[in-house]
Steps between C-alpha positions, in 0.01 A plus 500: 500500500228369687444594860222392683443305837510100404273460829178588682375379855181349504365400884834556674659255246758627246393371107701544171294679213668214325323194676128668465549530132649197426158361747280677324647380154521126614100503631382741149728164350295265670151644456547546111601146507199413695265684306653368191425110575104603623486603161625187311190305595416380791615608850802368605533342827651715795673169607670399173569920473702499835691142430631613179603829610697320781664246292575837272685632802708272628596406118579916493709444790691192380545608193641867549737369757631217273541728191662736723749226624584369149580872375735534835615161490910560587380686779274262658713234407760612786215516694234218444277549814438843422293336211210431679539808737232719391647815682801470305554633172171568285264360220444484189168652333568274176510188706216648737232556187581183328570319825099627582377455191596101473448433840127685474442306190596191610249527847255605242487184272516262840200700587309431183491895408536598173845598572553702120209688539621598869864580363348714229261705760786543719709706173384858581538488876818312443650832318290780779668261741876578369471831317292606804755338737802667324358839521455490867844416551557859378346608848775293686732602283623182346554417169778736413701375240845586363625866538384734199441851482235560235142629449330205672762446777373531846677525881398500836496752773424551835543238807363281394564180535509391135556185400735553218908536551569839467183653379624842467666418188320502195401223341296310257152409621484184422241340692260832405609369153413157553185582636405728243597222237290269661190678559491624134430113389151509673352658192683238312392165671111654494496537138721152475150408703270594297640381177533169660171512644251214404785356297689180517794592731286642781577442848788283404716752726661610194386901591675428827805405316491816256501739837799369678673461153406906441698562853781250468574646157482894657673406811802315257577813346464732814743262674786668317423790696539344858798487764536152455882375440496401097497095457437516080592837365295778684286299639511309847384140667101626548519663157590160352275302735269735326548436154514105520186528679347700184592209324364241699149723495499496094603104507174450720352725277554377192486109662101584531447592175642225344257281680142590404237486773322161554175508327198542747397154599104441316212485755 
């Protein structure tokens, strides 16, 4: 059981453990993305940095909140207006990445950026970002899962607040698991990166493409082990949100590499 004070006061103002980590993990996200396009070629403009990143947001936002509608759909059904009512209900982190990453990439070819080569810088601070982000939730004490009593089971004690239902009981960790899962494919995409390097598919955003489908494909099979109530089998509306977005990443996928780069236009 873990017991431990979720927050510390900083200047009179009482802060979660929680929201410093998951700060410190989104601006280590940004900065390796960052430092990751200077070394592409070329500096990239500040400017076309920001715009992209904003478009990347609000598609995040529209995105997670739609997905997150269409897996509660009978609910929100009884209930239309509560659709666009962003303090109502949640969002979805499928819809959010994919949601961000078309949004980004579209702002990115309307800005004349070479919008692959961005996607495929943004890989490894794409997986800090959410393995990162799912371990601090362990500091908040989210992210229990169902109720299970083995080796790596883990409760909550103390005041508190935490923000899992019932956190005393043990469960399975599954957002430590996700994050675990997903931090474990950064060794993967660099050495996808340097086989690719200098070769035909570079900076086509297919790298991109093999990080979220690492995650999706992790976060499928630790969805079994959530509190979600079961839609297919075991697992529940997100799980399957997750796995037909898996298969919409290795349709892209594959998509590119049945169309060969255009040949270099001769000088």
């Amino acid at each position: 059981m873990l017991v431990f004070d979720p927050g510390v006061r900083v200047a009179g103002i009482d802060v979660r453990w929680e929201s410093i980590a998951l700060a410190a993990v989104v601006l280590l996200a940004l900065a390796l993305w960052v430092r990751a396009l200077g070394t592409g070629g070329g500096a990239p403009s500040w400017m076309d940095i920001g715009l992209v990143l904003g478009a990347a947001a609000v598609g995040a936002i529209v995105g997670g909140r739609l997905v997150h509608v269409l897996d509660f759909l009978d609910a929100y059904a009884a209930d239309p207006v509560a659709a666009v009512d962003l303090g109502r209900g949640s969002a979805s982190l499928v819809g959010a990445v994919l949601g961000g990453i078309v949004a980004g990439g579209c702002a990115g070819m309307l800005l004349g950026v070479p919008a692959g080569a961005w996607g495929d810088a943004a890989a490894v601070p794409l997986l800090v970002a959410i393995g990162g982000g799912k371990l601090a939730q362990l500091l908040g004490g989210a992210g229990l899962g169902a109720p299970w009593d083995g080796a790596w089971s883990i409760a909550y004690g103390g005041e508190g607040p935490w923000r899992s239902v019932e956190p005393w009981i043990a469960a399975w960790p599954s957002q430590a698991l996700e994050g675990g899962w997903t931090l474990l494919g950064i060794p993967i995409v660099l050495l996808a990166d340097s086989r690719m390097a200098g070769g035909p598919n570079t900076g086509r955003g297919l790298l991109l493409l093999s990080a979220v489908a690492w995650w999706l494909a992790g976060r499928a099979v630790i969805a079994m082990t959530w509190r979600d109530a079961p839609a297919l089998g075991p697992i529940g509306p997100e799980g399957l949100a997750t796995i037909l977005a898996l298969a919409l990443v290795a349709l892209a996928a594959l998509l590119i590499l049945r169309h060969p780069p255009r040949a270099a236009a001769p000088a």
